[in-house]
Each structure stands twice: as C-alpha cells, then as structure tokens.
C-alpha positions as CSV (number, residue, x, y, z in Angstrom):
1,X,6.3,-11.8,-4.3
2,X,6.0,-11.8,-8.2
3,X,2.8,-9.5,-9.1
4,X,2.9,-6.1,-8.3
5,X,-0.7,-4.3,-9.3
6,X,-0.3,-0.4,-9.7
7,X,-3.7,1.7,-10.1
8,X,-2.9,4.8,-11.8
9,X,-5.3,7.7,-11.3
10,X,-5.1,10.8,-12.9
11,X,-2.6,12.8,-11.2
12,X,0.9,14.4,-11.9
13,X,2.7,11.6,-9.9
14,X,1.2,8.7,-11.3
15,X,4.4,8.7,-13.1
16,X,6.1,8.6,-10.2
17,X,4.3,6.1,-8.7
18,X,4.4,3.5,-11.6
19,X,8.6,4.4,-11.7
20,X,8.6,3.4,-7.8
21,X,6.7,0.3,-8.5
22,X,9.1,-0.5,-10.9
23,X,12.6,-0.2,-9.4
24,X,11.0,-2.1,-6.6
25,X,10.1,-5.0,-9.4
26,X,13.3,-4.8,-10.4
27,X,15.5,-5.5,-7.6
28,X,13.1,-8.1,-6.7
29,X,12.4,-9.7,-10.2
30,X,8.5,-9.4,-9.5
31,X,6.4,-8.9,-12.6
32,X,4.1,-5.4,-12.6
33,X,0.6,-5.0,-13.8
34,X,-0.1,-1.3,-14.5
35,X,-4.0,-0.7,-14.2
36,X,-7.0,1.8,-14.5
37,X,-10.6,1.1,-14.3
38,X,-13.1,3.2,-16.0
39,X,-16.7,3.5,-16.3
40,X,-19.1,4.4,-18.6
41,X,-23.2,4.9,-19.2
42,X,-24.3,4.3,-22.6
43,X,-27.5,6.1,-23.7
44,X,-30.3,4.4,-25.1
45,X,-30.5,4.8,-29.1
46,X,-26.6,5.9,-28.8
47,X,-25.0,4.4,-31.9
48,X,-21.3,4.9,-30.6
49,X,-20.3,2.4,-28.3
50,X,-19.2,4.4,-25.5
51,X,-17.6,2.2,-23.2
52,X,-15.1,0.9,-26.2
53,X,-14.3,4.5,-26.7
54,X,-13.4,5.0,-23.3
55,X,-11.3,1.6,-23.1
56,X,-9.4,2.5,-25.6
57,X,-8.9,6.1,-24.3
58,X,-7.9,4.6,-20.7
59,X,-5.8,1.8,-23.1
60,X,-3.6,4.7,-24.8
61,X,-3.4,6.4,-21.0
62,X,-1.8,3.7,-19.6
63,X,0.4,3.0,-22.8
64,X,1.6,6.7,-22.6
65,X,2.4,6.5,-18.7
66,X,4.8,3.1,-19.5
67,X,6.2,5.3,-21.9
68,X,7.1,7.9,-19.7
69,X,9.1,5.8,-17.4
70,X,12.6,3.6,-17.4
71,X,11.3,-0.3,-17.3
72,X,15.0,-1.0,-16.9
73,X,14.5,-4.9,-17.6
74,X,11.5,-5.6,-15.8
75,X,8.0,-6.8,-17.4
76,X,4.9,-4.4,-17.6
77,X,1.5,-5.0,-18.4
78,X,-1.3,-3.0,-19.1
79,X,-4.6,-3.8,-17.9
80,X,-8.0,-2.0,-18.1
81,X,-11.1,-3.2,-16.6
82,X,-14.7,-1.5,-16.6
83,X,-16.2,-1.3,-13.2
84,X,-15.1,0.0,-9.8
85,X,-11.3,0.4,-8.9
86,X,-11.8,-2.4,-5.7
87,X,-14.1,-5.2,-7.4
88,X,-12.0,-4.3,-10.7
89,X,-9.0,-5.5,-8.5
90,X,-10.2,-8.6,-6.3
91,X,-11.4,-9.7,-9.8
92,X,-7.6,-9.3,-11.0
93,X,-6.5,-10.9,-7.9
94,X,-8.4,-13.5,-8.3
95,X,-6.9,-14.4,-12.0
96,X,-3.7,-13.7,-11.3
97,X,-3.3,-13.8,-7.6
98,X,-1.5,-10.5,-6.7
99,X,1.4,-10.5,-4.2
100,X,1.7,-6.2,-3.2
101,X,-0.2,-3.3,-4.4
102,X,2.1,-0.2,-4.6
103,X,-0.3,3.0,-5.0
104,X,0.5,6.5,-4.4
105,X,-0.8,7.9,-1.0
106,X,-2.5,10.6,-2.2
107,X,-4.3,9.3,-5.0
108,X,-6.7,11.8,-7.4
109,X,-7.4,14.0,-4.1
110,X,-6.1,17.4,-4.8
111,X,-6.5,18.6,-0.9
112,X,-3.7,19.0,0.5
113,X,-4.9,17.9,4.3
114,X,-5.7,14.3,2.6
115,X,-3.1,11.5,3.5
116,X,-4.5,8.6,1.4
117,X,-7.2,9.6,-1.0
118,X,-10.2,7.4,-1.9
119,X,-8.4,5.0,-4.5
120,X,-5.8,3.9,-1.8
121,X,-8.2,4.1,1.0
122,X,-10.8,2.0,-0.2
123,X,-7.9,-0.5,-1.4
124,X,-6.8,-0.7,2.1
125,X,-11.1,-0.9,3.7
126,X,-12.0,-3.2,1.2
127,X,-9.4,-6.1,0.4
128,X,-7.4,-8.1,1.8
129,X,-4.1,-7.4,-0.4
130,X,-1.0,-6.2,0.9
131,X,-0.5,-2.9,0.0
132,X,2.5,-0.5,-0.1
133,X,1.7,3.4,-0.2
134,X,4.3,6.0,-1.8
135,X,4.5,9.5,-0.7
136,X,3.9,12.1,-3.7
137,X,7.7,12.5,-5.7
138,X,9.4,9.6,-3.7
139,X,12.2,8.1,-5.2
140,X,12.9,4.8,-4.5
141,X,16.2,3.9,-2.6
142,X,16.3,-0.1,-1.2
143,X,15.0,-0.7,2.0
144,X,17.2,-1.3,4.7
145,X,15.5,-0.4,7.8
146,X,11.8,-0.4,8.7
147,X,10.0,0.4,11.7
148,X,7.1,-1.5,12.5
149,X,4.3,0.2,14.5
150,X,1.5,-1.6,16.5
151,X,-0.5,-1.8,19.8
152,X,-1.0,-5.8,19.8
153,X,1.8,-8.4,19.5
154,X,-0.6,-11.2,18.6
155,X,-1.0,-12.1,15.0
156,X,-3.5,-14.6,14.1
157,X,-3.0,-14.8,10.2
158,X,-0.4,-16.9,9.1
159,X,-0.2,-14.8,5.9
160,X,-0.3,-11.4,7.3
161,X,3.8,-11.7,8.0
162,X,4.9,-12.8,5.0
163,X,5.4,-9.6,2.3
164,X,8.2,-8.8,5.6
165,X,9.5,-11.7,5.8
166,X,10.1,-11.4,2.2
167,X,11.5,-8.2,2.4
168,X,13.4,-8.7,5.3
169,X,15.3,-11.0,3.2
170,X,15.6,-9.6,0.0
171,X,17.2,-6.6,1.3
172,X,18.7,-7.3,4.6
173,X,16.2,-5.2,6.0
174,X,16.4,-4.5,9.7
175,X,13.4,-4.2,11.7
176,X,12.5,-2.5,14.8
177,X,9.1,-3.1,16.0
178,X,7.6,0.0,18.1
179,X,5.0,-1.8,20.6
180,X,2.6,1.1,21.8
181,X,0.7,0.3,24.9
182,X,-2.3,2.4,24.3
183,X,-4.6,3.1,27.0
184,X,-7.1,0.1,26.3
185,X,-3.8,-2.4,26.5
186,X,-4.3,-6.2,28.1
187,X,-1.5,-8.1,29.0
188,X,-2.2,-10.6,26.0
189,X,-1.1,-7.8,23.5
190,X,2.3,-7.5,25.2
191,X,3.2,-11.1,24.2
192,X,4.9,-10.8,20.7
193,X,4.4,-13.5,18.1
194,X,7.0,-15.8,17.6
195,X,7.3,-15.2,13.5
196,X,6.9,-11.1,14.2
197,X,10.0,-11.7,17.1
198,X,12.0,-13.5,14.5
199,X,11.9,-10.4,12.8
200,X,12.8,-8.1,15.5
201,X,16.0,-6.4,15.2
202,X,15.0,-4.4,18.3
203,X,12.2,-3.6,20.0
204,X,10.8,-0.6,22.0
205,X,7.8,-0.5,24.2
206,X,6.1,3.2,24.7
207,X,3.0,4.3,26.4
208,X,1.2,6.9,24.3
209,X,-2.4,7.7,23.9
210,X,-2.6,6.7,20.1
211,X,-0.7,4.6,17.9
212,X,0.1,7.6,15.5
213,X,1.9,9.1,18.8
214,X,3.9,6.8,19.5
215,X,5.2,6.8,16.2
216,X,5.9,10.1,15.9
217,X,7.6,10.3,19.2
218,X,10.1,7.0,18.4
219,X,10.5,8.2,14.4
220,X,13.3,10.3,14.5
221,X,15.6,7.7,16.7
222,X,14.9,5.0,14.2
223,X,15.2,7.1,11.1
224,X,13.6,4.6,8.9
225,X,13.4,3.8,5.0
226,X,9.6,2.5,5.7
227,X,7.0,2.2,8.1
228,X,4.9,-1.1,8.2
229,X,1.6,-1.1,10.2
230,X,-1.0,-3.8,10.4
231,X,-4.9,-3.2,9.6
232,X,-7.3,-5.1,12.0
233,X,-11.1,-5.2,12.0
234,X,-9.7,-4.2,15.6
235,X,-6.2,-3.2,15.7
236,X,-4.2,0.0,14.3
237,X,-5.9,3.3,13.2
238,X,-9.3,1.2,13.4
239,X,-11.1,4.6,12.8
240,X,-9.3,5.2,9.6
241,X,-10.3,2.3,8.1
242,X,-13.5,2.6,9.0
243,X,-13.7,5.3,5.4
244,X,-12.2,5.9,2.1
245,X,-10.2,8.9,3.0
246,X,-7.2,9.5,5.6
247,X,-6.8,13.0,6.5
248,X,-3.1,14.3,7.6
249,X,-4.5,15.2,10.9
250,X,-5.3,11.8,11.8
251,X,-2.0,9.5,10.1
252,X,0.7,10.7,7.5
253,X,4.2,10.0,6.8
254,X,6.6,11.1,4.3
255,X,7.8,7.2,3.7
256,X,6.6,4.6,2.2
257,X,3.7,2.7,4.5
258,X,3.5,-0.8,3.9
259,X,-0.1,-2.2,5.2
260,X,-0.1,-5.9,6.0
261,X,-3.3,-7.8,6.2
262,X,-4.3,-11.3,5.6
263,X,-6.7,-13.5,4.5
C-alpha cells in the first residue's frame, strides 16, 4: 500500500480528512495524492480562458489545505484534473495505480441524516478501489482492532483481502469477523475463506434481519478502532450501493469504514 488518493471537497473537515490521510501515510510510509476535480463551461466568444482560471483557483485550494496541516515527513502531491470526481480518479488510478482512497464520509452534503455524501458514495458504486471512509473530526489513533461485518464467507477475488492483510500486519491489528446469517442465508455462505479465516482473531455468528443489525447488536462487545465491510454486486448493503448517497437511517458509524472490493 504506497498511494493513498484523498478528494477534498469543499467542507470544514476536509482538513481533517487530508490530516487523517496523512498520519495513516506516515506510519505506513505510503505516499499521498491530495486531489480535486473541477469543471467548467466556456462561452462562445469568451476571451478568458475559463477552465485555466478555475485550475488555478482549485490549484491554490489544494496548496492552502496542505498548508493547513502537519505533513510530519510524509510526501504530498497535489493534483487537479477537469472532469468528473470518479472518471477524474480511475484515470489517476490508472497512471499511478492507487492502493486506498481515504475520503471523508460525509463529503460536501450539508444534511445531517446523510452518512456518505455523493463524492464517497459514487467512489464506492463506481470503482473498484479500496476505500477508507473517516467520520467528520476523527482523529487518527493506529488500528488495533477491527471488526469485520458480512453475510457471506465466500470471497472470490483474490485481491479483495489484501488492504487487510496489509493492515493486519502493519499494525498488529486483530480481527474479529461478525458473520450475519440474514434471512436469505445458504449453507455455502457459512463456509469462510481460507485467506479471510487466516485473519480471524475470533469469530461470531448472529442471526439478524440485516447486516447493519447485526452490527449494531455485536459493536459494543468488540469495541473496535474500524469496521471493514465488503461491497458485492450481491453482497453487503447491496441497496446502498445501488446510489450515490447513504442516509444514517440505512448504515452509519462513528469509525472509520474500510470498503474492500476487487477487481
């Protein structure tokens, strides 16, 4: 895990965010790529070039942010692309090849029932990249126990394990996998993976109607530093990523929620 791609929206704890992202960097010695897109429509017989105006606005932005925060020794780049936020990043992902995206939950939505707002929901629909949600004004502490939440022990990507596995052994991390036997269970989900039961430090089998229940009803024992869920064309919270937004009614969490995936 070297790249770590941040988007930064607009809001009061963008700062927050991009500080987060980067006392995770550190204690990992990853490299972080602070990022914005932006967009612009240039009118015919305009003589200001509109779109460099706006890059260099969204260039200063970013510059101001870094600023703002303690890089301690870790390296930051900027980088602003024109375009939409999720082809702006599987373009930079496809340059660079990025290893985590660490976005705040709430992105630019200013409702408070919103758990992820559009930028970190349509990351999560529409690619394929790991990514690690932060909770408005969370301050980082290292990871030492997660609980990991699903309704299926069967994995078929052989990549979809491995930003755990890589945490797992960075910090020492624990991990207690919640299997939730969910009303529409087969016997075939009950068989764990092999690479997911390496990882086991325990692991507790409940019978709740949803996913999200389950976790709320086995949170408090665990008393995690993150939670880590899987997104499946058919798996966890398959309604929620059906759209761009996650309302608190539906999923939220005041930790960190890392979302595996793979390609």
């Amino acid at each position: 895990m070297k790249h770590i791609l941040v988007p930064i929206g607009s809001t009061e704890s963008a700062q927050k965010t991009l500080q987060y992202a980067i006392d995770f960097a550190d204690e990992i010695n990853a490299k972080v790529f602070v990022f914005r897109a932006y967009s612009a429509q240039s009118k015919a017989g305009t003589m200001i070039n509109v779109n460099r105006i706006i890059e260099r606005e969204t260039n200063l932005y970013l510059r101001t942010i870094v600023k703002s925060v303690d890089k301690k020794e870790v390296d930051v780049n900027l980088i602003s692309a024109k375009g939409t936020v999720v082809d702006s990043v599987l373009a930079i992902d496809e340059e660079l090849g990025i290893d985590l995206i660490i976005v705040g939950a709430k992105s630019n939505s200013i409702k408070e029932e919103v758990f992820l707002g559009k930028t970190a929901g349509s990351l999560v629909k529409q690619t394929d990249i790991t990514i690690l949600t932060v909770p408005e004004n969370y301050k980082y502490k290292p990871v030492k126990s997660i609980l990991m939440a699903f309704k299926s022990g069967n994995v078929k990507s052989k990549t979809a394990l491995k930003p755990l596995e890589f945490i797992v052994d960075k910090f020492e991390t624990t991990v207690n996998l919640l299997l939730v036997k969910t009303p529409s269970y087969s016997e075939e989900d009950l068989i764990i993976n092999k690479d997911l039961e390496k990882l086991q430090g325990t692991l507790t089998v409940t019978e709740n109607a949803t996913t999200f229940q389950g976790v709320l009803e086995h949170f408090q024992t665990h008393n995690p530093d993150m939670l880590c869920v899987f997104r499946r064309k058919r798996g966890f919270f398959k309604k929620l990523w059906e759209k761009n937004t996650v309302l608190k009614q539906e999923f939220h969490t005041s930790l960190p929620l890392l979302i595996l995936k793979g390609k």
